[in-house]
C-alpha positions as CSV (number, residue, x, y, z in Angstrom):
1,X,39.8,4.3,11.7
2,X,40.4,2.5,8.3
3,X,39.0,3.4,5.1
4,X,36.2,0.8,4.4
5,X,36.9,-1.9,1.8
6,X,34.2,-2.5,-0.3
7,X,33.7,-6.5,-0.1
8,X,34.4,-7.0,-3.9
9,X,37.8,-5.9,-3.6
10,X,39.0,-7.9,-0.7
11,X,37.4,-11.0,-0.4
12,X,39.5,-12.4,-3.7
13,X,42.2,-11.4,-2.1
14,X,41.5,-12.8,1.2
15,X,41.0,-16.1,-0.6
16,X,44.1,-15.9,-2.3
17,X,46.3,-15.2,1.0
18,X,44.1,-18.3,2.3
19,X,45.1,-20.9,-1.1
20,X,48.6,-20.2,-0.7
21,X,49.3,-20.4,3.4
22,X,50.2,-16.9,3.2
23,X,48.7,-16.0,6.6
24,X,51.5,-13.6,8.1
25,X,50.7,-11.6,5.3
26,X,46.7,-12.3,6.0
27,X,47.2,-11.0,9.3
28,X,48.7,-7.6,8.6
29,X,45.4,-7.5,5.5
30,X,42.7,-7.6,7.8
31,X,44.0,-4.6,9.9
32,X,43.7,-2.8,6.7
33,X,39.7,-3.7,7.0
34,X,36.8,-2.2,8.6
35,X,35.5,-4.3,11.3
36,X,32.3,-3.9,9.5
37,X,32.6,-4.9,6.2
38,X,34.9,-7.8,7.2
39,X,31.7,-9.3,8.7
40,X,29.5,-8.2,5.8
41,X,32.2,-10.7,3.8
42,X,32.2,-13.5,6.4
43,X,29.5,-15.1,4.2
44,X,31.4,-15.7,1.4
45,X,34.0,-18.3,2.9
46,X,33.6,-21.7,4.6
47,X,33.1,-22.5,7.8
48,X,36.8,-23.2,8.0
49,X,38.0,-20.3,6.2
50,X,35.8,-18.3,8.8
51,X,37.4,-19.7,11.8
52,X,41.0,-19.0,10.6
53,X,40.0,-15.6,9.6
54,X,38.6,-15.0,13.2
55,X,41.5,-16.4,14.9
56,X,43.8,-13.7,13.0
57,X,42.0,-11.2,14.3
58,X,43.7,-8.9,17.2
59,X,41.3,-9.1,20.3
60,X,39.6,-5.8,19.8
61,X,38.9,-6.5,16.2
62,X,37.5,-10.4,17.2
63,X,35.0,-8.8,19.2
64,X,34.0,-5.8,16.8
65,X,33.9,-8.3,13.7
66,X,31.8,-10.6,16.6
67,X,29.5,-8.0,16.9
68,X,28.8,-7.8,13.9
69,X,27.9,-11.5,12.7
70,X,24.6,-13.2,12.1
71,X,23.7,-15.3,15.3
72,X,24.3,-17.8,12.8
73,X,27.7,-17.2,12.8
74,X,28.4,-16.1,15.9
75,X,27.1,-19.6,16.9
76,X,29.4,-21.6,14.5
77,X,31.9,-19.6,16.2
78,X,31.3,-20.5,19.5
79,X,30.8,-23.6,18.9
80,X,34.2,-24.6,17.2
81,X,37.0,-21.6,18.6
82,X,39.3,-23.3,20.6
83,X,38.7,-22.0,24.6
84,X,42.0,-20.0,24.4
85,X,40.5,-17.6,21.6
86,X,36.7,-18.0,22.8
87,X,37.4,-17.1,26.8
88,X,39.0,-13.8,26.4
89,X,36.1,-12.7,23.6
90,X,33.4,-13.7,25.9
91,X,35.2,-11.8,28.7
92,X,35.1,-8.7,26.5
93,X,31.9,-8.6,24.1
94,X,29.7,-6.1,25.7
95,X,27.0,-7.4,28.0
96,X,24.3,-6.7,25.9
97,X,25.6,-9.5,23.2
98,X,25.8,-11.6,26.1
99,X,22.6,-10.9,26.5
100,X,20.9,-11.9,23.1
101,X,23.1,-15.2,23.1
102,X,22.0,-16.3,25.9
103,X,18.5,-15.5,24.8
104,X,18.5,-16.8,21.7
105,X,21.1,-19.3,21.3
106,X,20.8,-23.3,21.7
107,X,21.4,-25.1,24.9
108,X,24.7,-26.5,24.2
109,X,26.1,-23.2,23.1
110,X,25.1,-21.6,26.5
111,X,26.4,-24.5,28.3
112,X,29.6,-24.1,26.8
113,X,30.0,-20.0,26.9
114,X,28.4,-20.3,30.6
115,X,31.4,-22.6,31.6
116,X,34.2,-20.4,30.0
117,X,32.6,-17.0,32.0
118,X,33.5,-15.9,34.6
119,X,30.2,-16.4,37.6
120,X,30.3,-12.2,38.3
121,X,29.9,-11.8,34.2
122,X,27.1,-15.0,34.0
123,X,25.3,-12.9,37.1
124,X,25.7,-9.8,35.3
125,X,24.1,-11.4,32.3
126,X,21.1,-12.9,34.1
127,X,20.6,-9.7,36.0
128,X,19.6,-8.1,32.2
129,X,17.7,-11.1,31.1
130,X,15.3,-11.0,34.0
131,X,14.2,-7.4,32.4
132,X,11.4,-7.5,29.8
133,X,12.5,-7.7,26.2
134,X,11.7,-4.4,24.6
135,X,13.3,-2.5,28.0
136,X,15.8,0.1,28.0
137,X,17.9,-2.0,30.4
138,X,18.6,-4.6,27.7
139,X,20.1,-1.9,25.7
140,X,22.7,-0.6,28.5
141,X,26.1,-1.1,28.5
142,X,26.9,-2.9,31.9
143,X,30.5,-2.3,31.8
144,X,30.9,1.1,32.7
145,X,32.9,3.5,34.8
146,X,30.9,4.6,38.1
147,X,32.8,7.1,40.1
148,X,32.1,8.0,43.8
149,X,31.2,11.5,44.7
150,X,34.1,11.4,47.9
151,X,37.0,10.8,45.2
152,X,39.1,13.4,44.6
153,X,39.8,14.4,40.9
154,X,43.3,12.7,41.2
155,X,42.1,9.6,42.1
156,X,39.1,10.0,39.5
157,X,41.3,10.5,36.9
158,X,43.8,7.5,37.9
159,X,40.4,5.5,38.4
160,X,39.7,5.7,34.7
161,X,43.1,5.2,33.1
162,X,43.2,2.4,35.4
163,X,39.9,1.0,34.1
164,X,40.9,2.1,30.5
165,X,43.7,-0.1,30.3
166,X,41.8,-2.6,31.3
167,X,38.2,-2.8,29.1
168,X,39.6,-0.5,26.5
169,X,37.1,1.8,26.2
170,X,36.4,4.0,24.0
171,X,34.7,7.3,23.3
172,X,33.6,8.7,27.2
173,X,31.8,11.8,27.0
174,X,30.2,11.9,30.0
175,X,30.7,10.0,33.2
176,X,28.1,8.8,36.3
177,X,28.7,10.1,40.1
178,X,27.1,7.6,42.9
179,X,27.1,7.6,46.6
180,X,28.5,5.1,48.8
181,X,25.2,3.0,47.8
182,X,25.7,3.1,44.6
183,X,22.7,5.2,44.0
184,X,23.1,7.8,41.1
185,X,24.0,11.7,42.3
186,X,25.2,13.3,39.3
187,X,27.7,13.3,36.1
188,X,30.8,15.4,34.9
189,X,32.4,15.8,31.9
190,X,35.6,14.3,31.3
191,X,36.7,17.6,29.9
192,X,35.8,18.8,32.8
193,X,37.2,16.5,35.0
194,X,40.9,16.8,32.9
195,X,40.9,20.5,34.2
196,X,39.4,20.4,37.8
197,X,42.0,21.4,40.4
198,X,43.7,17.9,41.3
199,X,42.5,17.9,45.3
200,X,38.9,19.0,44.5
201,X,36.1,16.1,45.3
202,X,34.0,15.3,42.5
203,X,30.6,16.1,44.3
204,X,32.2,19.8,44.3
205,X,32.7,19.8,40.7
206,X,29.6,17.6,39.9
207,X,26.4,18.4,38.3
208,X,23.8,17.2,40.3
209,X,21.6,14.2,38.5
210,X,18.3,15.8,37.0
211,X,15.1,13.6,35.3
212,X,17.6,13.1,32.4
213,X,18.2,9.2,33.6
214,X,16.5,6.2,32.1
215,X,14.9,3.2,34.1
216,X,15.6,0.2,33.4
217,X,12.6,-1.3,33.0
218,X,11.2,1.6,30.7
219,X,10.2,0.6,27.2
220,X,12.8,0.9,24.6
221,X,11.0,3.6,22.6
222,X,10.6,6.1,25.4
223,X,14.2,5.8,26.1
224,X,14.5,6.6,22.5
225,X,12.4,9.8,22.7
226,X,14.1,10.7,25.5
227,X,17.6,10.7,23.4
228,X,15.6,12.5,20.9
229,X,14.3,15.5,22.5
230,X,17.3,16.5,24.8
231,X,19.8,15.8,22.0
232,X,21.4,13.0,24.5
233,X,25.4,10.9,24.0
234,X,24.6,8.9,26.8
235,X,22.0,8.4,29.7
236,X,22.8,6.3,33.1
237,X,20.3,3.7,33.4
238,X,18.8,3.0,37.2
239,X,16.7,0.4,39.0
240,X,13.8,1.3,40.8
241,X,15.8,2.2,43.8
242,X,18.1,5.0,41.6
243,X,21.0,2.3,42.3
244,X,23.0,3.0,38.8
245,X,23.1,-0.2,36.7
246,X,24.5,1.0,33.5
247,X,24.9,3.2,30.9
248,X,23.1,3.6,27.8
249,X,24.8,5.5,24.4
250,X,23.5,7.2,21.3
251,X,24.9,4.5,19.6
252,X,22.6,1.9,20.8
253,X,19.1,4.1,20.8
254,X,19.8,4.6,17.3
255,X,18.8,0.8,16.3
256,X,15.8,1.2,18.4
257,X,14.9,4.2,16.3
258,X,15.7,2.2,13.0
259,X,13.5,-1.0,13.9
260,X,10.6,1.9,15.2
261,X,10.6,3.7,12.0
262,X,10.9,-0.3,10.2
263,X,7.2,-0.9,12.2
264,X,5.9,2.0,11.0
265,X,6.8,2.1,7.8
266,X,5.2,-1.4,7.0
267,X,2.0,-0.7,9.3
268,X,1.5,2.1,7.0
269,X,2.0,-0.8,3.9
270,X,-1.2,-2.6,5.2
271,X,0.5,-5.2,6.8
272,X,1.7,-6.7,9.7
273,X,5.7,-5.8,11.4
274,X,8.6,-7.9,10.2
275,X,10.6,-9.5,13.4
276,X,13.4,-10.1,11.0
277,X,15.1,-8.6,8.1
278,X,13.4,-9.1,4.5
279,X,15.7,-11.9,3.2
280,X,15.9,-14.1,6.7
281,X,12.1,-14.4,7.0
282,X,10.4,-17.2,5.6
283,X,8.1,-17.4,2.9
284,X,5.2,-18.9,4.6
285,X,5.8,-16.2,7.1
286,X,6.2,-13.1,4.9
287,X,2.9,-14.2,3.3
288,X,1.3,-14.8,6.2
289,X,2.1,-11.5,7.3
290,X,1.4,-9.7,4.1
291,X,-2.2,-11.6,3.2
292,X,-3.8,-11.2,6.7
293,X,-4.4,-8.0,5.9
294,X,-5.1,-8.3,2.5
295,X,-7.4,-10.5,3.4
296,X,-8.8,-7.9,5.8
297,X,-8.6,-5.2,3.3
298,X,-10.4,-7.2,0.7
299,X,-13.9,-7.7,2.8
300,X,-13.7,-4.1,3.4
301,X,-13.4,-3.5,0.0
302,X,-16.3,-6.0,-0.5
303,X,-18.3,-3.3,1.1
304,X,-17.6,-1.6,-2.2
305,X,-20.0,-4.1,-4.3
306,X,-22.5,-3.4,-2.2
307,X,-23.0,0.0,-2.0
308,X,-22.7,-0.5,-5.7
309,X,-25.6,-2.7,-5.2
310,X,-27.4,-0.4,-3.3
311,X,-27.4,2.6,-6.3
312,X,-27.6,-0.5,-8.6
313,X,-31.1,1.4,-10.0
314,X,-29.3,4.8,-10.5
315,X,-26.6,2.9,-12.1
316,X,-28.6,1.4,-14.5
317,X,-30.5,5.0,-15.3
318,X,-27.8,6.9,-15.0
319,X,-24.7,4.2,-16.9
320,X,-22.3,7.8,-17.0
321,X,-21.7,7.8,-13.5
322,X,-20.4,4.9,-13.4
323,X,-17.6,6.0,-15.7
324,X,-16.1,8.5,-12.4
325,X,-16.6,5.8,-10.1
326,X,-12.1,5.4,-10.3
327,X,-11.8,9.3,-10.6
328,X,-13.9,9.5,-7.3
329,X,-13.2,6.8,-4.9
330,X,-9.3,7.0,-6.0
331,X,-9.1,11.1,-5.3
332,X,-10.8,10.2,-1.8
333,X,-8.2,7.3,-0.9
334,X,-5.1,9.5,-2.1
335,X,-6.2,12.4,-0.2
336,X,-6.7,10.4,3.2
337,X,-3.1,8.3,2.4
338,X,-1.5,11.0,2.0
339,X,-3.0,13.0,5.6
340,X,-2.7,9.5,7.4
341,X,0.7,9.5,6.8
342,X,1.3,13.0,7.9
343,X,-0.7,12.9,10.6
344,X,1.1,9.4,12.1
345,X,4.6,10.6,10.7
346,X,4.1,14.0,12.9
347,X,2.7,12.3,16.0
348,X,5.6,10.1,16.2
349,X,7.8,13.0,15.9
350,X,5.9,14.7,19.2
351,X,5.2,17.5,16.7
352,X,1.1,16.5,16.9
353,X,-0.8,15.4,20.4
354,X,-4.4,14.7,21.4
355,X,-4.7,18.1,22.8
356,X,-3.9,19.7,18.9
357,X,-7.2,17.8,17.1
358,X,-8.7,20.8,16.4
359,X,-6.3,22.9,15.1
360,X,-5.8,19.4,12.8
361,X,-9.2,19.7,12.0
362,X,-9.0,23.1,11.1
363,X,-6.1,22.9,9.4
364,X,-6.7,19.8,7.6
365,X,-10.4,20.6,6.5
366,X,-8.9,24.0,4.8
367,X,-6.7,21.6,2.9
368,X,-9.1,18.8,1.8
369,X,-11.5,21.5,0.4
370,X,-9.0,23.4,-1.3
371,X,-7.3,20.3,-2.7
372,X,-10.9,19.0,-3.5
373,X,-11.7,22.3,-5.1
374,X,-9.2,22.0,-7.5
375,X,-9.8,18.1,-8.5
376,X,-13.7,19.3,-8.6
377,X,-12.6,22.2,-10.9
378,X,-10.4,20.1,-13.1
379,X,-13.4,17.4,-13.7
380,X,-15.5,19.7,-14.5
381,X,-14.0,21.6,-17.1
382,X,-12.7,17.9,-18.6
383,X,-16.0,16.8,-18.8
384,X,-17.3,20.2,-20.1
385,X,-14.8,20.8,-23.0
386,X,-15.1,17.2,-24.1
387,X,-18.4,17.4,-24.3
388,X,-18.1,20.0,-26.7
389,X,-16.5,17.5,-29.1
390,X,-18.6,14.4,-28.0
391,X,-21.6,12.9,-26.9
392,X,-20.4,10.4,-24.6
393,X,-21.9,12.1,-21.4
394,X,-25.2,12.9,-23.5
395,X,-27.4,16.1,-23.4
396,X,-27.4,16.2,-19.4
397,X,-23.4,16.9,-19.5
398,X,-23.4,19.9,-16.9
399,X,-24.9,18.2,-14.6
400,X,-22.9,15.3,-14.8
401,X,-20.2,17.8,-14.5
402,X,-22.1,19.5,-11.5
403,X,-22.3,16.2,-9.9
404,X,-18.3,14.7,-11.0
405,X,-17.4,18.2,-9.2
406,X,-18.8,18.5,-6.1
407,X,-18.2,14.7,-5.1
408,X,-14.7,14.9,-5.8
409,X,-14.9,18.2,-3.4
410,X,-17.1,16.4,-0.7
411,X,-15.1,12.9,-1.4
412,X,-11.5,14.4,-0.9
413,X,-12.6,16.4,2.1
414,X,-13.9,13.4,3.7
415,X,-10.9,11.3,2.7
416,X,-8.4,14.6,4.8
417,X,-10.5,14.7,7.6
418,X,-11.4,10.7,7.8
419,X,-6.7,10.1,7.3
420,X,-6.2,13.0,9.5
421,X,-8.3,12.6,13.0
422,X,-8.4,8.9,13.0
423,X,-4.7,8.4,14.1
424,X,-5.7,10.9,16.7
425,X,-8.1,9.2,17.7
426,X,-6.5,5.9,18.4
427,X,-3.8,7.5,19.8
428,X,-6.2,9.0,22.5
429,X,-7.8,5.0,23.1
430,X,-4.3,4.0,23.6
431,X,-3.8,2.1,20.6
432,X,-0.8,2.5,17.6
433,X,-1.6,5.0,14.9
434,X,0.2,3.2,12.5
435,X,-2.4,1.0,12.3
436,X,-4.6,3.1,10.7
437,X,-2.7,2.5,7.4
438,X,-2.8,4.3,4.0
439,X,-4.4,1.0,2.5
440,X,-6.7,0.9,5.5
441,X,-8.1,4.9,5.0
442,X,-8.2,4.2,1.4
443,X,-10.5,1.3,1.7
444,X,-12.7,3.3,4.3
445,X,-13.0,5.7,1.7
446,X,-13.5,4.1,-1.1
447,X,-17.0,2.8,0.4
448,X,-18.3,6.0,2.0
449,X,-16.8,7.5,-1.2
450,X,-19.5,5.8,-3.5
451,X,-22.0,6.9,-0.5
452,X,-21.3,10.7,-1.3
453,X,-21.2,10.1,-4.8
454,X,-24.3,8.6,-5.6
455,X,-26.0,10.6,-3.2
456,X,-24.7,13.8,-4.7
457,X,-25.6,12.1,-8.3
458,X,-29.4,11.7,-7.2
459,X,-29.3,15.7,-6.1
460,X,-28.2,17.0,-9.2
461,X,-30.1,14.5,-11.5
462,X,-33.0,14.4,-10.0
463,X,-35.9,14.2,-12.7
464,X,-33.6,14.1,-15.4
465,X,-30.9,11.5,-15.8
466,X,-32.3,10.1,-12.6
């Protein structure tokens, strides 16, 4: 494979080549560039400059460097390639391309890639768009090599040079054994295949087809778990009749995997998923996106000023507390960010389930009271050595201490316990953890936060500062 070319360095001299009509020489430059990064640079010429770029291009490179494209681009492609170059790429881009540009393209560029395909290829095509969007089966490679189980390992191995030839393949690991119905049996290694006595019939050599197979109508995110836990370089993908429809690789659960761990990520923000990528959404959109939940966050916030209100007569007695209220209701939001995010992070990795809640409880309210301890500790002795130089907290200063202590210890244990088992819980109603964001257990806190506090502030001051 080529070393990648960092953009910088060979766009100029693309352009150059281009300026002086040097395109013999252009032609043998772009072998020299990663598929890749040749489409990262497609951005930086014209329109024209991208069509004469694309129509240098060897036939497997067109399609990797199509692949690769904005829809965007892929559309100004389609629209204005001359039918010689356009007909053999859409013969060869991989169905699932098909797919999405059939799905998300304009009319007139369907009309015109529908009348340069072939009617087995549209069929094939239409066949994957009837599946729900987020299902495995629009992930599957539909060209594929199927071998039957009667074929001897001569004529398997013929088969597949044959069919190599042909689609170009690349990288088989593993291939899929049907019956005469097409229905999936088994797989076999090509390695394995390569050194199997030449008149020996592949359901001999075989290994017979366990649970390891994906539907094609199961959500993309199973499949992905699926890949995950069994360490998978391809699945076959069935119908509901086992009838083998295509093939799925590493390579495309891996996207999946990315735009899961996207969603998660920015539930955890406090805000609602992205569909696109940051730069192509618009700004009415990204805000809209972003300030629901603010929005959301904010009245529960709200709920803040009036528990405030509530203890506004202790507040007024007692002005020092109101100097902790940060210390407190930030320890308690930190502490249940932090367990939320564990928590949800280790669910999605299968390492937590429903049946585990109590060894989470367990575990996590060791942790909050040791980690609330400590805070509790800390405040203490600051406010008790400070004291010893000032009179900011006044004569009653252990007691504030008393009180600054053991809400940070009640606070942060709440906060553990409140981050930690409420992703659980959800989880158990059938609902996304992510949504119990680290904004969202912060907020939560924050009010029942004040709750403890003041509470714990008229136990300890009681008939003195209170």
């Amino acid at each position: 494979m080529p070393e990648p070319h960092p953009i910088l360095i060979f766009i100029p001299e693309i352009k150059s080549l281009i300026s002086q009509k040097g395109f013999d020489e252009l032609k043998d430059f772009l072998l020299e560039i990663n598929p890749i990064d040749l489409a990262d640079g497609f951005p930086q010429f014209p329109p024209e400059h991208q069509l004469l770029i694309f129509k240098l291009l060897d036939p497997r490179r067109a399609i990797a460097v199509f692949e690769e494209l904005d829809l965007l681009e892929q559309e100004y492609l389609i629209q204005h390639l001359e039918d010689l170059t356009l007909t053999p790429l859409l013969a060869d881009i991989p169905a699932e391309v098909a797919r999405q540009l059939f799905q998300k393209l304009p009319e007139r560029s369907i009309k015109r890639m529908s009348g340069l395909m072939k009617k087995e290829r549209i069929k094939t095509v239409q066949n994957v768009l009837v599946l729900p969007v987020d299902s495995a089966g629009t992930l599957m490679k539909t060209e594929f090599i199927p071998l039957n189980q009667e074929m001897v390992a001569r004529a398997a191995i013929e088969y597949i040079q044959a069919n190599m030839r042909v689609r170009k393949e690349e990288g088989i690991h593993s291939l899929y054994i049907t019956n005469n119905d097409f229905k999936l049996v088994g797989s076999i290694n090509l390695s394995t295949l390569i050194a199997a006595p030449r008149d020996i019939k592949i359901k001999e050599i075989m290994s017979p087809v366990s649970f390891i197979k994906i539907l094609a109508s199961m959500d993309q995110e199973e499949a992905a778990k699926i890949f995950s836990r069994y360490k998978l370089i391809s699945a076959p993908v069935v119908d509901e009749n086992n009838c083998l429809v295509g093939v799925i690789t590493a390579d495309d659960i891996m996207q999946v995997i990315q735009e899961e761990d996207t969603e998660d990520i920015q539930k955890l923000a406090g805000m609602e998923v992205l569909d696109k990528p940051y730069f192509d959404v618009s700004f009415s959109k990204m805000v809209q996106k972003r300030g629901t939940w603010l929005c959301v966050l904010f009245l529960g916030e709200m709920l803040t000023a009036t528990a405030m209100g509530f203890f506004e007569g202790e507040i007024a007695k007692a002005v020092v507390l109101a100097l902790f209220i940060p210390l407190i209701i930030s320890s308690g939001g930190n502490s249940g960010s932090q367990a939320a995010t564990l928590i949800v992070r280790a669910m999605a990795l299968k390492e937590i389930t429903f049946g585990d809640w109590w060894r989470v409880l367990k575990r996590e309210f060791a942790s909050g009271l040791t980690m609330g301890s400590v805070l509790g500790a800390i405040g203490f002795f600051r406010i008790y050595i400070w004291s010893q130089f000032s009179d900011i907290y006044g004569p009653h200063y252990l007691l504030v201490a008393l009180t600054v202590a053991a809400s940070l210890v009640l606070v942060v244990l709440w906060g553990t316990l409140s981050g930690s088992l409420l992703p659980i819980a959800l989880r158990r109603a059938g609902l996304d953890p992510a949504v119990v964001s680290a904004p969202f257990v912060a907020t939560l806190v924050d009010v029942t936060g004040l709750i403890i506090y003041f509470s714990v502030g008229i136990f300890f001051l009681r008939g003195t500062l209170l």
